[in-house]
mmCIF file of the N, C-alpha and C atoms, coordinates in Angstrom:
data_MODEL
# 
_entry.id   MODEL 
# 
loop_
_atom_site.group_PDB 
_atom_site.id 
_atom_site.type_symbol 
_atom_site.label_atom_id 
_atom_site.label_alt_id 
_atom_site.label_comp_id 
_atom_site.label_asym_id 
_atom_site.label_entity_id 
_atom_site.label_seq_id 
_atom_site.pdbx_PDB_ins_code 
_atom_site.Cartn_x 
_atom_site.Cartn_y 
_atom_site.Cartn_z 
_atom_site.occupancy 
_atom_site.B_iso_or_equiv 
_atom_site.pdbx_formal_charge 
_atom_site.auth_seq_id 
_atom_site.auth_comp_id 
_atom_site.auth_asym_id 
_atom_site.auth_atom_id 
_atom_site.pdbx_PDB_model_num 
ATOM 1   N N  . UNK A 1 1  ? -116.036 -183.272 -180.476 1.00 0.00 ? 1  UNK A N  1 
ATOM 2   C CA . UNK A 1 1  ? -117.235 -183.728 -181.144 1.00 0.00 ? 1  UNK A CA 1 
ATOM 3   C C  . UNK A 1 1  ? -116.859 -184.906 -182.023 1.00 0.00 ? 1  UNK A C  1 
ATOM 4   N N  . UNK A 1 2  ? -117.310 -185.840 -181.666 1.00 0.00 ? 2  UNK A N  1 
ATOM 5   C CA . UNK A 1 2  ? -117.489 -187.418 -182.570 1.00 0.00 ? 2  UNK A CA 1 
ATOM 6   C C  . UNK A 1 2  ? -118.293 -187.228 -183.923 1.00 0.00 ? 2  UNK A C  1 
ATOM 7   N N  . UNK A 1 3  ? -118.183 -187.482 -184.763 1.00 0.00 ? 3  UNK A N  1 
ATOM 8   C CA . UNK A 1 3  ? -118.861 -187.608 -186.226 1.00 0.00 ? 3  UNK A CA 1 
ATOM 9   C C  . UNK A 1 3  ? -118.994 -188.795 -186.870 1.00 0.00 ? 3  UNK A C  1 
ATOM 10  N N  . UNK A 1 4  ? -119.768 -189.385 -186.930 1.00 0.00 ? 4  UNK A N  1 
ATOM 11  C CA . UNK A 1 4  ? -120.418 -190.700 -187.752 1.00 0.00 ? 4  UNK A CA 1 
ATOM 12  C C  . UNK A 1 4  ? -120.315 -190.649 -189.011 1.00 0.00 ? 4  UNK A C  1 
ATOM 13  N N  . UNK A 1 5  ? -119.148 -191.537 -189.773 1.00 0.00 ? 5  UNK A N  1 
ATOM 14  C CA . UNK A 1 5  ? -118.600 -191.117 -191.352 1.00 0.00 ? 5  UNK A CA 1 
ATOM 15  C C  . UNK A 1 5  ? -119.383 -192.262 -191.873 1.00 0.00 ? 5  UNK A C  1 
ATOM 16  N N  . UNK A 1 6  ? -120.087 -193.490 -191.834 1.00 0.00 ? 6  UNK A N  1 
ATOM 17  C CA . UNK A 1 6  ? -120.662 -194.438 -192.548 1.00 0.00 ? 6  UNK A CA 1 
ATOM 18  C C  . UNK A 1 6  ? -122.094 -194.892 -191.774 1.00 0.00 ? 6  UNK A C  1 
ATOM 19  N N  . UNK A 1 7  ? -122.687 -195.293 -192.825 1.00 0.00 ? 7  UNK A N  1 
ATOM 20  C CA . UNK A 1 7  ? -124.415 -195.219 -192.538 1.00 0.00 ? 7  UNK A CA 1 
ATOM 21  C C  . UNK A 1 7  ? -124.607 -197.250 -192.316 1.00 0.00 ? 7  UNK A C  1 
ATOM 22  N N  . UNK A 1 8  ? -124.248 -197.803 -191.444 1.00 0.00 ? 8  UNK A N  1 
ATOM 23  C CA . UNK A 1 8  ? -123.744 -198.663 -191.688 1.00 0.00 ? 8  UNK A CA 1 
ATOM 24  C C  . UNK A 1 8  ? -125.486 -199.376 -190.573 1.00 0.00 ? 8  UNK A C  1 
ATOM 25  N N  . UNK A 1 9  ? -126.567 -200.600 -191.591 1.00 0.00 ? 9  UNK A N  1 
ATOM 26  C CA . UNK A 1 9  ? -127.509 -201.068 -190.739 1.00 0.00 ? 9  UNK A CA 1 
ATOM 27  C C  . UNK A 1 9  ? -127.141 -201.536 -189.254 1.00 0.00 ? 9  UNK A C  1 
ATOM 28  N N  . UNK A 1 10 ? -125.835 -202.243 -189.087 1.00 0.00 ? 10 UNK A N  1 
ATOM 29  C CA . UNK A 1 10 ? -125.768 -203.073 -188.018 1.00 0.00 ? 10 UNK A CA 1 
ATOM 30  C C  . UNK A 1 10 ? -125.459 -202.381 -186.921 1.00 0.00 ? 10 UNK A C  1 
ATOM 31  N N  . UNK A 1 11 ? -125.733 -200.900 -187.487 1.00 0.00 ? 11 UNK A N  1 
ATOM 32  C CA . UNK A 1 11 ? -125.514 -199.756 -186.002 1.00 0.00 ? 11 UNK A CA 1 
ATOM 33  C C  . UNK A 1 11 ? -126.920 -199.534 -185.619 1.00 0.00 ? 11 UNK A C  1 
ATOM 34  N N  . UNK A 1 12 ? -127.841 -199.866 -186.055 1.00 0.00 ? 12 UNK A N  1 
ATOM 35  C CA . UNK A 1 12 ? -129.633 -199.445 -185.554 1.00 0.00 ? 12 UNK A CA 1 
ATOM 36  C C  . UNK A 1 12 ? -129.927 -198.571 -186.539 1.00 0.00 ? 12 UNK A C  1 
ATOM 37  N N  . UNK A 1 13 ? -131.498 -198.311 -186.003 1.00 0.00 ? 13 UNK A N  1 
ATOM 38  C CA . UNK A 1 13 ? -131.972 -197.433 -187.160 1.00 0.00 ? 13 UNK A CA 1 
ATOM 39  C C  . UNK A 1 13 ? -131.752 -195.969 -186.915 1.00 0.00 ? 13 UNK A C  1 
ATOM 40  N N  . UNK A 1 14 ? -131.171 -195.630 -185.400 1.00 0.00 ? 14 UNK A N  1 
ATOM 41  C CA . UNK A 1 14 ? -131.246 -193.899 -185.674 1.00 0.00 ? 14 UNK A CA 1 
ATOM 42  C C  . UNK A 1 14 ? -129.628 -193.343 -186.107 1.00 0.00 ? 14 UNK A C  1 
ATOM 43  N N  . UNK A 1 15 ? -128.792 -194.219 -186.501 1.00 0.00 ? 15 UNK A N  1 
ATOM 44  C CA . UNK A 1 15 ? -127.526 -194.246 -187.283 1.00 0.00 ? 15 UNK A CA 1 
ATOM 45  C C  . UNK A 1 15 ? -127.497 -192.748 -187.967 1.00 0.00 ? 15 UNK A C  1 
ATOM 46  N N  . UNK A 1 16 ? -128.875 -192.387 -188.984 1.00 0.00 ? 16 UNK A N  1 
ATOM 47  C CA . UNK A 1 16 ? -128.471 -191.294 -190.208 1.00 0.00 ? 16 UNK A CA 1 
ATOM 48  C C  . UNK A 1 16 ? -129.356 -190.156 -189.315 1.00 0.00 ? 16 UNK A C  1 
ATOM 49  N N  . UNK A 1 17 ? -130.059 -190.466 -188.063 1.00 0.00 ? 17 UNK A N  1 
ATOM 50  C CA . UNK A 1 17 ? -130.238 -189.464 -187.278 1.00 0.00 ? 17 UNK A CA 1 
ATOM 51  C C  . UNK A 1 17 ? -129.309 -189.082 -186.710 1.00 0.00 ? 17 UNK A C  1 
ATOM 52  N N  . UNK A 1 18 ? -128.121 -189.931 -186.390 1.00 0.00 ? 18 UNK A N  1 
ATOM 53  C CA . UNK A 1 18 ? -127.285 -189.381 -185.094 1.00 0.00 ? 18 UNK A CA 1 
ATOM 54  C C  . UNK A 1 18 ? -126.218 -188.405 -186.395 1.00 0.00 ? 18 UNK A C  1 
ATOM 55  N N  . UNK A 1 19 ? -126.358 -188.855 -187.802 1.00 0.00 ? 19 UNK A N  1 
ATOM 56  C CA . UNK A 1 19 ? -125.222 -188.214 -188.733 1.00 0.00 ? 19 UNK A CA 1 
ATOM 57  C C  . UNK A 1 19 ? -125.446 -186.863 -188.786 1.00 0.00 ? 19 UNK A C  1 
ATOM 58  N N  . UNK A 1 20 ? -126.632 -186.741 -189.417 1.00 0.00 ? 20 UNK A N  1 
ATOM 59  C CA . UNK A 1 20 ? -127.735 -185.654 -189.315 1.00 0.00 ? 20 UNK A CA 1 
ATOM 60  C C  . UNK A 1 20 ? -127.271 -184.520 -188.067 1.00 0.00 ? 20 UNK A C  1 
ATOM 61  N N  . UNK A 1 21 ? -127.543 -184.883 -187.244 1.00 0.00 ? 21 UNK A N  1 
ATOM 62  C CA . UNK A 1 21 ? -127.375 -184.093 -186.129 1.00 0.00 ? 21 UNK A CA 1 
ATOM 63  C C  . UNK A 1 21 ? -125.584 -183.739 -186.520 1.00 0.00 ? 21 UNK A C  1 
ATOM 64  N N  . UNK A 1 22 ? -125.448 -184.588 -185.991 1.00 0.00 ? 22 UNK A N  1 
ATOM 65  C CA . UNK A 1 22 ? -123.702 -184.345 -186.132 1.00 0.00 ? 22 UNK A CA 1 
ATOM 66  C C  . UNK A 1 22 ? -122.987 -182.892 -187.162 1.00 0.00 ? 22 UNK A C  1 
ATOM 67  N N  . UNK A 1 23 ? -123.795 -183.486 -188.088 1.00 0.00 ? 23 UNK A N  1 
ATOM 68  C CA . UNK A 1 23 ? -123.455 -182.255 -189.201 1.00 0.00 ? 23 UNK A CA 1 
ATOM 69  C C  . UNK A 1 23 ? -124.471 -181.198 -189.395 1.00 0.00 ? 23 UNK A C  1 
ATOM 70  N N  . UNK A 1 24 ? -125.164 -181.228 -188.551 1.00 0.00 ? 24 UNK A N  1 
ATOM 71  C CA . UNK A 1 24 ? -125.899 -179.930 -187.974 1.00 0.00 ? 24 UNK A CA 1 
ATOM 72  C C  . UNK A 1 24 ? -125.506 -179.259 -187.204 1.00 0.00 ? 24 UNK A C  1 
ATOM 73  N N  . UNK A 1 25 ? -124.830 -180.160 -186.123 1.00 0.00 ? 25 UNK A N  1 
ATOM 74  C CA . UNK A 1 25 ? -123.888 -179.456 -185.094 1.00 0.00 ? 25 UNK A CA 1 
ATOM 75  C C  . UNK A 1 25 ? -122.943 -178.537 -185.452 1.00 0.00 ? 25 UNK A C  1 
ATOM 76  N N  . UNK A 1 26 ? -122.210 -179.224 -186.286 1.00 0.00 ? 26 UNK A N  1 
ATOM 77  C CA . UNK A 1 26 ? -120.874 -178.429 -186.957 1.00 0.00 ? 26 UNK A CA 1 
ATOM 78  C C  . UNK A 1 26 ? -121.209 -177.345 -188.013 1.00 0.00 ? 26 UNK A C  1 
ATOM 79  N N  . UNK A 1 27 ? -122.103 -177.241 -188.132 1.00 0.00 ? 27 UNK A N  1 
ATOM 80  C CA . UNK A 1 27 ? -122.611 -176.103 -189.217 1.00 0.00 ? 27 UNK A CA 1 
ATOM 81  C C  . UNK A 1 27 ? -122.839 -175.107 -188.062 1.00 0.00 ? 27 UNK A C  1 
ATOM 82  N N  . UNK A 1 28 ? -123.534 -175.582 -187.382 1.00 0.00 ? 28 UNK A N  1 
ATOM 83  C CA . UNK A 1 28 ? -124.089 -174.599 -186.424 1.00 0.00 ? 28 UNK A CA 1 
ATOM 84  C C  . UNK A 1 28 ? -122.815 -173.974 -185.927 1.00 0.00 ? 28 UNK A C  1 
ATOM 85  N N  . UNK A 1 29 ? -121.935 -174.572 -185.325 1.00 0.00 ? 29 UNK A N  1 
ATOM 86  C CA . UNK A 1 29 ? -120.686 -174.063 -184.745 1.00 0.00 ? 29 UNK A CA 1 
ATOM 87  C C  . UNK A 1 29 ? -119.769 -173.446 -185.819 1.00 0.00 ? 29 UNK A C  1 
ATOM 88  N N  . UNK A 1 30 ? -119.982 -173.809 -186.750 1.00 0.00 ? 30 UNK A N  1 
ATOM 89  C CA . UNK A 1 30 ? -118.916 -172.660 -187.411 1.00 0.00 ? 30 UNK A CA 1 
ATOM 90  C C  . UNK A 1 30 ? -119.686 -171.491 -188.036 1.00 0.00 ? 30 UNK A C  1 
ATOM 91  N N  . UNK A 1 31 ? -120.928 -171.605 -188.599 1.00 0.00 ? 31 UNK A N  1 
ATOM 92  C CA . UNK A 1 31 ? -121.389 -170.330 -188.204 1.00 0.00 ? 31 UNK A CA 1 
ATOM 93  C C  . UNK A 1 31 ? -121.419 -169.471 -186.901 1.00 0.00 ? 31 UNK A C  1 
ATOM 94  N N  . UNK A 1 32 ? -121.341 -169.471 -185.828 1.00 0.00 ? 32 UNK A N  1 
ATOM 95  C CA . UNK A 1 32 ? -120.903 -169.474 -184.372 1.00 0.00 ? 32 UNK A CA 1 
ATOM 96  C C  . UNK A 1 32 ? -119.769 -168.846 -184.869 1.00 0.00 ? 32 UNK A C  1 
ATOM 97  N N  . UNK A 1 33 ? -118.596 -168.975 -184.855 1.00 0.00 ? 33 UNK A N  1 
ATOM 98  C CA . UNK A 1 33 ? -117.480 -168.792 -185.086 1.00 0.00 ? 33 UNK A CA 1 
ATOM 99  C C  . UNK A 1 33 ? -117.085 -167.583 -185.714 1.00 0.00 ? 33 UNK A C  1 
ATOM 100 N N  . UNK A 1 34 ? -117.675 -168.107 -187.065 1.00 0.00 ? 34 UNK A N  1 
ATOM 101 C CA . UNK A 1 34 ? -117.860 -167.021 -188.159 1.00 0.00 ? 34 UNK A CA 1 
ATOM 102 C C  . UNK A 1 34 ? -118.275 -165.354 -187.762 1.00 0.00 ? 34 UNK A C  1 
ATOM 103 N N  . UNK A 1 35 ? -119.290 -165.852 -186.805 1.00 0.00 ? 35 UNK A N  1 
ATOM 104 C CA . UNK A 1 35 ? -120.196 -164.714 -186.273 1.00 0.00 ? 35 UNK A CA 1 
ATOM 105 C C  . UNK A 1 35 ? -119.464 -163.796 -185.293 1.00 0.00 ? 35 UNK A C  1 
ATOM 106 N N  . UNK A 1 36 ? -118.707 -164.645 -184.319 1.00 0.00 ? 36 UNK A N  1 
ATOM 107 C CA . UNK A 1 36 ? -118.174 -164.250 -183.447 1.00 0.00 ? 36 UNK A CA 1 
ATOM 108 C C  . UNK A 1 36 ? -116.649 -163.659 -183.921 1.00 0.00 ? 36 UNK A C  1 
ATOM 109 N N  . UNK A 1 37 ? -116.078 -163.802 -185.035 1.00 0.00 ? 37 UNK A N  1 
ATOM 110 C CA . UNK A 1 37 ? -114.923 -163.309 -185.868 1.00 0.00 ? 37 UNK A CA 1 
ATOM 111 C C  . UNK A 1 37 ? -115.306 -162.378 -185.931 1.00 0.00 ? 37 UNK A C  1 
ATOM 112 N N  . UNK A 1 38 ? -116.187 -161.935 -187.018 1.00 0.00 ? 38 UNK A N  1 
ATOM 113 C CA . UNK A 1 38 ? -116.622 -161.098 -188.181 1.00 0.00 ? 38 UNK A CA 1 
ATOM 114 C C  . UNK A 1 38 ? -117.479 -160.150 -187.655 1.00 0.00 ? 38 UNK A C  1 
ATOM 115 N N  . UNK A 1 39 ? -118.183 -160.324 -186.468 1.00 0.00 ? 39 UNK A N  1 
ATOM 116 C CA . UNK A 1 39 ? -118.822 -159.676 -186.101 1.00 0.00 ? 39 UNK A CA 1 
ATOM 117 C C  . UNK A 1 39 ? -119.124 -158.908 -184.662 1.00 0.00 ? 39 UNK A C  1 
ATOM 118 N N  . UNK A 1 40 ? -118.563 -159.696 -183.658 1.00 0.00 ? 40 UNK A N  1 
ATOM 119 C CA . UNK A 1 40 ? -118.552 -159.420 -182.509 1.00 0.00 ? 40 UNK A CA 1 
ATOM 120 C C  . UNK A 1 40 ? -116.740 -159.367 -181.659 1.00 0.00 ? 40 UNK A C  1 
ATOM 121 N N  . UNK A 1 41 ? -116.893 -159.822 -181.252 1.00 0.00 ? 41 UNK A N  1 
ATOM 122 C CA . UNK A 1 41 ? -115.422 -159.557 -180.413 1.00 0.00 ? 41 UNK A CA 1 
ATOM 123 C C  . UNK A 1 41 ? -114.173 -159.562 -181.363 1.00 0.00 ? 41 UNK A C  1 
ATOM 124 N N  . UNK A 1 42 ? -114.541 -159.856 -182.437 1.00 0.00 ? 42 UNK A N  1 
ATOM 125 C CA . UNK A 1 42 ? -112.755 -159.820 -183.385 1.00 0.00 ? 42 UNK A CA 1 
ATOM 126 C C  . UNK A 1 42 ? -113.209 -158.943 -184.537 1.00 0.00 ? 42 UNK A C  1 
ATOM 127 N N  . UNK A 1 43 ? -113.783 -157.783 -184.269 1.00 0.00 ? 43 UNK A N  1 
ATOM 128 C CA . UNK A 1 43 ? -114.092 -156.963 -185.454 1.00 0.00 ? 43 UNK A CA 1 
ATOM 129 C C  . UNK A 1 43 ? -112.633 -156.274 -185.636 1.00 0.00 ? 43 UNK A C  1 
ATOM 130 N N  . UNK A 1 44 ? -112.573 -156.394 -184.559 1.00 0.00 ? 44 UNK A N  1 
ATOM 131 C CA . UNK A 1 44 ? -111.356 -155.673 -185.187 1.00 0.00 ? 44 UNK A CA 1 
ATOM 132 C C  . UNK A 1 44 ? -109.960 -156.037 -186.367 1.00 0.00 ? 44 UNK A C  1 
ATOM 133 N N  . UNK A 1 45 ? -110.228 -157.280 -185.797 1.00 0.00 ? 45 UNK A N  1 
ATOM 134 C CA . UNK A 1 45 ? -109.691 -158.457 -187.122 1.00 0.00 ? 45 UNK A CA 1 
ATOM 135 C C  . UNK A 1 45 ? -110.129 -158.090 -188.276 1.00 0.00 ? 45 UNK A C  1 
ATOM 136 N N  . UNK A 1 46 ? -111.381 -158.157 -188.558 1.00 0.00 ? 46 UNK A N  1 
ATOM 137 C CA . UNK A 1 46 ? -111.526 -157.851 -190.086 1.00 0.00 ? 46 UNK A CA 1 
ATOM 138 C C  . UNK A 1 46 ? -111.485 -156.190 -190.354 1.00 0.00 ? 46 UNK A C  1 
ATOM 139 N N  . UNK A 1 47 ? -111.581 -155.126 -189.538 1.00 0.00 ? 47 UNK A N  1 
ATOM 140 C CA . UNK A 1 47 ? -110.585 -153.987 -189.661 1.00 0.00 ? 47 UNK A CA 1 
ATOM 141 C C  . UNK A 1 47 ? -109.194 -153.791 -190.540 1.00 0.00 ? 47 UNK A C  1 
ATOM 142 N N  . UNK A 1 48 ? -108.507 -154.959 -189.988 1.00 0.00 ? 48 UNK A N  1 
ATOM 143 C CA . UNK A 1 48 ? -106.865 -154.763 -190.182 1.00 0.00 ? 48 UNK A CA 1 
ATOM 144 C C  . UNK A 1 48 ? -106.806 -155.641 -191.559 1.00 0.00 ? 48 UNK A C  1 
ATOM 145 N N  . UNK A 1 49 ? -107.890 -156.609 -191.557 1.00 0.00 ? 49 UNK A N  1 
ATOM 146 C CA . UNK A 1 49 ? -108.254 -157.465 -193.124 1.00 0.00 ? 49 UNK A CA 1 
ATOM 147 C C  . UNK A 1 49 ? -108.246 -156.309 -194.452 1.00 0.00 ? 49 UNK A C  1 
ATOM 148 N N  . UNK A 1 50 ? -109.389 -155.525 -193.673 1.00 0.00 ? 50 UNK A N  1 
ATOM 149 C CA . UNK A 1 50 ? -109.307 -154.232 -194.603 1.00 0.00 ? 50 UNK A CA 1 
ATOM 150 C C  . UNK A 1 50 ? -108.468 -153.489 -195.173 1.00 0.00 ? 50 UNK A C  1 
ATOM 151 N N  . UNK A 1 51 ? -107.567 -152.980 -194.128 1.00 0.00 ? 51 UNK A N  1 
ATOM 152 C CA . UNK A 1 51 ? -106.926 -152.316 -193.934 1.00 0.00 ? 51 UNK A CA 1 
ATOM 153 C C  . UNK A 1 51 ? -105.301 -152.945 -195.041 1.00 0.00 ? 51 UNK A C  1 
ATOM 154 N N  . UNK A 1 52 ? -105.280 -154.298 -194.524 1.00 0.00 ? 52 UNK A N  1 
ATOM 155 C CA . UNK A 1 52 ? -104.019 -155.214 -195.850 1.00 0.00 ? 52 UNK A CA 1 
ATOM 156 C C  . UNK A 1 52 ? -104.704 -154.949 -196.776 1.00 0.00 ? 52 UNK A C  1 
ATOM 157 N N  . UNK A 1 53 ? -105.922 -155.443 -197.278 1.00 0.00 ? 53 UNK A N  1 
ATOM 158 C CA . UNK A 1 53 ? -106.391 -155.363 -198.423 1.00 0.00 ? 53 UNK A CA 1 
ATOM 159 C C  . UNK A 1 53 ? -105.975 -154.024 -199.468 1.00 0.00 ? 53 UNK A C  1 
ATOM 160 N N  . UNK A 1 54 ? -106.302 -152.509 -198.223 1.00 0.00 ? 54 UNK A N  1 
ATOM 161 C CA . UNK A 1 54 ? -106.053 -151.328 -199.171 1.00 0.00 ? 54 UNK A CA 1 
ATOM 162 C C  . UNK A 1 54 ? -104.431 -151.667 -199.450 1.00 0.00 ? 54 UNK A C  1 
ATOM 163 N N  . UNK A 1 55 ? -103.482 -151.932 -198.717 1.00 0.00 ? 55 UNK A N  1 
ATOM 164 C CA . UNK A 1 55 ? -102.463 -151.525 -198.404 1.00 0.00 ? 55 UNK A CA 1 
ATOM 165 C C  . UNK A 1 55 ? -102.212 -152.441 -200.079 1.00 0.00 ? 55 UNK A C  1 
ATOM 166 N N  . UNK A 1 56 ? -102.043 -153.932 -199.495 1.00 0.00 ? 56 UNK A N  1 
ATOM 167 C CA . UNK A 1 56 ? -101.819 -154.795 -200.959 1.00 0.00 ? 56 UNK A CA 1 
ATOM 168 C C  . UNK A 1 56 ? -102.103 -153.767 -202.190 1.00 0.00 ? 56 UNK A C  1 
ATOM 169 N N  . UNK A 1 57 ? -103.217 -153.384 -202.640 1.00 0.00 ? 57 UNK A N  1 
ATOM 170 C CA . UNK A 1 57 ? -104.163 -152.892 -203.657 1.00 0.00 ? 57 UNK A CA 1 
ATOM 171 C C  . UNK A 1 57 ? -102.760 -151.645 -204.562 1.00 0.00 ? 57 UNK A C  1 
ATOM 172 N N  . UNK A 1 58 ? -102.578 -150.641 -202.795 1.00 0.00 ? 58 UNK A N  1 
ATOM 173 C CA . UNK A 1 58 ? -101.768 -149.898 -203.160 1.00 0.00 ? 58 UNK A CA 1 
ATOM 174 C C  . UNK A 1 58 ? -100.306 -149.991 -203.893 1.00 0.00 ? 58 UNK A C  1 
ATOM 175 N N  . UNK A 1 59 ? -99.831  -151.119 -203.329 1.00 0.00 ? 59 UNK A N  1 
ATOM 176 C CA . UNK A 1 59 ? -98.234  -151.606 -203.399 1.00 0.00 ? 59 UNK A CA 1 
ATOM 177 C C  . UNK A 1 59 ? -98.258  -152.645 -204.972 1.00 0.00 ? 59 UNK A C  1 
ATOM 178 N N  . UNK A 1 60 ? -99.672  -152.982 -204.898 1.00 0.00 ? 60 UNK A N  1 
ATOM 179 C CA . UNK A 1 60 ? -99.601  -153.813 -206.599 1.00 0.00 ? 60 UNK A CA 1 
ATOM 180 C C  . UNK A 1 60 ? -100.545 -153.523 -207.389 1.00 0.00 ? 60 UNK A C  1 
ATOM 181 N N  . UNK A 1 61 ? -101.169 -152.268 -207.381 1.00 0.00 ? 61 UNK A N  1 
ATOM 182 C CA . UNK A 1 61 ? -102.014 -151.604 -208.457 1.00 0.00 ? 61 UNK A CA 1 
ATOM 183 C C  . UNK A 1 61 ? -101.704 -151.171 -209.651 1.00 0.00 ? 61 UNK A C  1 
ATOM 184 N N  . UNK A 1 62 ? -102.980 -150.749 -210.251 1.00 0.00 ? 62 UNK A N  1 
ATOM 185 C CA . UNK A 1 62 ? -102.462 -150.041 -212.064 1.00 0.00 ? 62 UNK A CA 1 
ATOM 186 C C  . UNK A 1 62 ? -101.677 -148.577 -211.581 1.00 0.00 ? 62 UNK A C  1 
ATOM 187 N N  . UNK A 1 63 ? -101.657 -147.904 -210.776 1.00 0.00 ? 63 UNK A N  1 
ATOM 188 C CA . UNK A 1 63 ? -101.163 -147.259 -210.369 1.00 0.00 ? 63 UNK A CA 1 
ATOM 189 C C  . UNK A 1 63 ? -99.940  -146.959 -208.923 1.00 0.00 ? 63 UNK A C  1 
ATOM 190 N N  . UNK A 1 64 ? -99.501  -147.998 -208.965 1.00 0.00 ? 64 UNK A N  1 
ATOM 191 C CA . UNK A 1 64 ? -98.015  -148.058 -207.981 1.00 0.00 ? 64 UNK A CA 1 
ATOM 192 C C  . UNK A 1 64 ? -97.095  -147.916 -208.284 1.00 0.00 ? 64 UNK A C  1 
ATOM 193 N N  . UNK A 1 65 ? -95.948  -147.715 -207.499 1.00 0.00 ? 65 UNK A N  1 
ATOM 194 C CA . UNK A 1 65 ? -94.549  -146.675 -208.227 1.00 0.00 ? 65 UNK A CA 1 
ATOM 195 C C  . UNK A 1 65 ? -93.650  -147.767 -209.182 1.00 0.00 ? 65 UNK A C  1 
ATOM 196 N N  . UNK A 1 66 ? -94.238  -149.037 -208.924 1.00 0.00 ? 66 UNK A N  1 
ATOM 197 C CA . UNK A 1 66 ? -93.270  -150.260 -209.880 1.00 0.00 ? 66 UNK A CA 1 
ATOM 198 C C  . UNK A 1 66 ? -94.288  -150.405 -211.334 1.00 0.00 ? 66 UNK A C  1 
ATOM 199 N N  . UNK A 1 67 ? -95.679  -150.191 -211.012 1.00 0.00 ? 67 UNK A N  1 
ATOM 200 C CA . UNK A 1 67 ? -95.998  -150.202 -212.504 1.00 0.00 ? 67 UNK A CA 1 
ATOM 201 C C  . UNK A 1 67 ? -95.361  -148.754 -213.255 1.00 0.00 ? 67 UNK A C  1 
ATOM 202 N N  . UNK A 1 68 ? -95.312  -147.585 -212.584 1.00 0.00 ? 68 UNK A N  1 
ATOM 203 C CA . UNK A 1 68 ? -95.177  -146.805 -213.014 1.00 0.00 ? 68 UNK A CA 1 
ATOM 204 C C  . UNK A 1 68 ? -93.653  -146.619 -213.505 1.00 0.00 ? 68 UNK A C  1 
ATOM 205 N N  . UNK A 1 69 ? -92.518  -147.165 -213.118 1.00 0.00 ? 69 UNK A N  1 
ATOM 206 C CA . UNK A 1 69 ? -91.857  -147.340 -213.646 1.00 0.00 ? 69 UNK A CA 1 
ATOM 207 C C  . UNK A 1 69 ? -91.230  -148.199 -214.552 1.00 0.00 ? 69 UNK A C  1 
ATOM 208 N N  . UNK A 1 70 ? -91.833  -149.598 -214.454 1.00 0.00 ? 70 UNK A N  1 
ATOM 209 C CA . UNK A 1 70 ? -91.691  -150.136 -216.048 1.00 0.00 ? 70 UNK A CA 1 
ATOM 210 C C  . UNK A 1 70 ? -92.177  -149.284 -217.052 1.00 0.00 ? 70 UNK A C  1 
ATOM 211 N N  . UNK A 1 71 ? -93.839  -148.908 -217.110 1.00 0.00 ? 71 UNK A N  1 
ATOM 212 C CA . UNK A 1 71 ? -93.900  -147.433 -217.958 1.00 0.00 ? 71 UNK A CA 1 
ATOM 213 C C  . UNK A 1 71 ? -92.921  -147.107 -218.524 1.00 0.00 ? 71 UNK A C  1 
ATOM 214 N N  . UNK A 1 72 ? -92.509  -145.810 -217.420 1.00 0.00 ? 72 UNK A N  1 
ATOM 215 C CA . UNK A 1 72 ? -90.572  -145.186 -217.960 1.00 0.00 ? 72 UNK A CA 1 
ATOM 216 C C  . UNK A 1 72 ? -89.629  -145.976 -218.430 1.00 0.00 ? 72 UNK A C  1 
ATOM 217 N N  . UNK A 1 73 ? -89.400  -147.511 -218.013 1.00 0.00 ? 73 UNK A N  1 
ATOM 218 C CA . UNK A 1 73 ? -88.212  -147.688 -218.704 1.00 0.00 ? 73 UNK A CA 1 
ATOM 219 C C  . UNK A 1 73 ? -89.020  -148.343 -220.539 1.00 0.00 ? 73 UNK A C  1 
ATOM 220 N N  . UNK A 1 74 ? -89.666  -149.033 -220.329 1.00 0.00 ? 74 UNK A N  1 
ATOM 221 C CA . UNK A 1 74 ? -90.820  -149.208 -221.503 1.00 0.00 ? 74 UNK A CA 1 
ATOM 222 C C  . UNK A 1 74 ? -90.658  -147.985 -222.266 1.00 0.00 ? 74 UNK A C  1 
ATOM 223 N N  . UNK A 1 75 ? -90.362  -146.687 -222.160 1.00 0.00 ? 75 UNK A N  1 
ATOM 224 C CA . UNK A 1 75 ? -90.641  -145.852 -222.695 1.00 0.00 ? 75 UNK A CA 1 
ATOM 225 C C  . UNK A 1 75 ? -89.270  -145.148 -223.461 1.00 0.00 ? 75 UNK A C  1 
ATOM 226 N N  . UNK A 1 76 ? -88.719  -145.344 -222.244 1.00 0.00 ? 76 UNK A N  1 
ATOM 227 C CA . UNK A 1 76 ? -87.177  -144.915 -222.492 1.00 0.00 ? 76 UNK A CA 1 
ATOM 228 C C  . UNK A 1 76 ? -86.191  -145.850 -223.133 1.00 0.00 ? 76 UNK A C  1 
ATOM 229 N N  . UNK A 1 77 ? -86.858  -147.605 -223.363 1.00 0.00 ? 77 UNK A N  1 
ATOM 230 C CA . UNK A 1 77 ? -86.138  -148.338 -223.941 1.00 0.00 ? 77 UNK A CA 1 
ATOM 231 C C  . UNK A 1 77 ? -84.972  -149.122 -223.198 1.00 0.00 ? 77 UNK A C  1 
ATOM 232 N N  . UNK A 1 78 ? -85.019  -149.459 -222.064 1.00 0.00 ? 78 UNK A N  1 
ATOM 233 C CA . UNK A 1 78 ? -83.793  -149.723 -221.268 1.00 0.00 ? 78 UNK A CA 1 
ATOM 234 C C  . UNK A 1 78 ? -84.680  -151.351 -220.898 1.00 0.00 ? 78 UNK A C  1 
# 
């Protein structure tokens, strides 16, 4: 896909029509995209998105075994 970056007269007058479109196009297609990720054939992708997300959450939370042990040494003075 070609994209028209300057609105320039000595191209005619449907110049900011053809831009227009252009970047209608590409909206359109990455919503497309988006849709087709997130929602249809790669759900399962955002499954496993999920799925890091808990995992991260777990491994660097207020409650994981490294906060919990600064705690102890915090406590114990070391």
């Amino acid at each position: 896909m070609s994209m028209i970056l300057y609105n320039y007269r000595y191209r005619g007058p449907y110049e900011y029509d053809k831009f227009v479109n252009n970047v209608l196009q590409f909206f359109n297609e990455t919503k497309y995209l988006e849709n087709k990720l997130l929602k249809q054939d790669y759900s399962r992708l955002q499954n496993q998105l999920d799925e890091l997300d808990i995992l991260v959450d777990t491994l660097t939370g207020e409650n994981c075994k490294l906060q919990q042990q600064l705690l102890i040494s915090e406590q114990v003075g070391v």
